[in-house]
C-alpha positions, 0 to 999 in steps of 0.5 A: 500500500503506497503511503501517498494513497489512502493512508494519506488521506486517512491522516489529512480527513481523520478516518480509518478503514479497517481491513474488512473494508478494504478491497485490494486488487492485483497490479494497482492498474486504476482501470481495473479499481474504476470498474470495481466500483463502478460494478459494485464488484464485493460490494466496492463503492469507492476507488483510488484513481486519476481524476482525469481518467476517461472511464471514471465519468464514462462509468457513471463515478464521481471525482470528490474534490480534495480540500486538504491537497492530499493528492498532487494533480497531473496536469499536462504542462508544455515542454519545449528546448530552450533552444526552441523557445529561443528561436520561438519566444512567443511560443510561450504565449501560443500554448498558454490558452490551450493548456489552460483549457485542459481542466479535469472535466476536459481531460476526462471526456478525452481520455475517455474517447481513447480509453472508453470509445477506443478512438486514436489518440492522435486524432482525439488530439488533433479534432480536440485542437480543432474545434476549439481553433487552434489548429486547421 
């Protein structure tokens, strides 16, 4: 059990689930925890997952905000060679609104489209980067 995982919300909430209220499931693949409590699965109502994974909205779940900052948020973030960045300093400026567009809510519903409705990855992308205009 990762000390980073529920032991850290027991601490920053000031709850303990006992042993009997646990469910551990092999691989710590978030997939499989979302569909565990999606399903009911032994009686599992609740997961430790990503909050952008696209199956847990898909599967009728709900992300609860974490007030105490429990849990550090993955949040896509650009990176660009400084020699890039040199030859392209308003680059910066280009990307700002697209990744600023990239909340929970927007990630879930992408990620879901590759994860969930098995489209490609690259075209999610690129029809995602269309439709809001930054791309042709």
């Amino acid at each position: 059990e990762r000390a980073d995982a529920l032991p850290a919300f027991e601490k920053a909430y000031g709850f303990k689930l006992g042993q009997d209220q646990l469910l551990s499931l092999a691989g710590g693949d978030t997939a499989v925890t979302i569909k565990a409590a999606a399903q009911q699965t032994s009686g599992v109502n609740a997961a430790m997952a990503y909050g952008t994974d696209g199956p847990v909205a898909a599967l009728g779940l709900q992300t609860l905000s974490d007030p105490q900052g429990v849990q550090p948020i993955y949040a896509p973030a650009p990176v660009v060679r400084e020699s890039v960045l040199k030859e392209y300093p308003q680059m910066a400026q280009w990307l700002q609104p697209v990744f600023a567009s990239l909340d929970a809510k927007t990630l879930q519903q992408l990620n879901a489209s590759i994860a969930v409705e098995g489209l490609d990855a690259k075209k999610v992308a690129a029809d995602y980067l269309k439709q809001k205009g930054w791309a042709k």
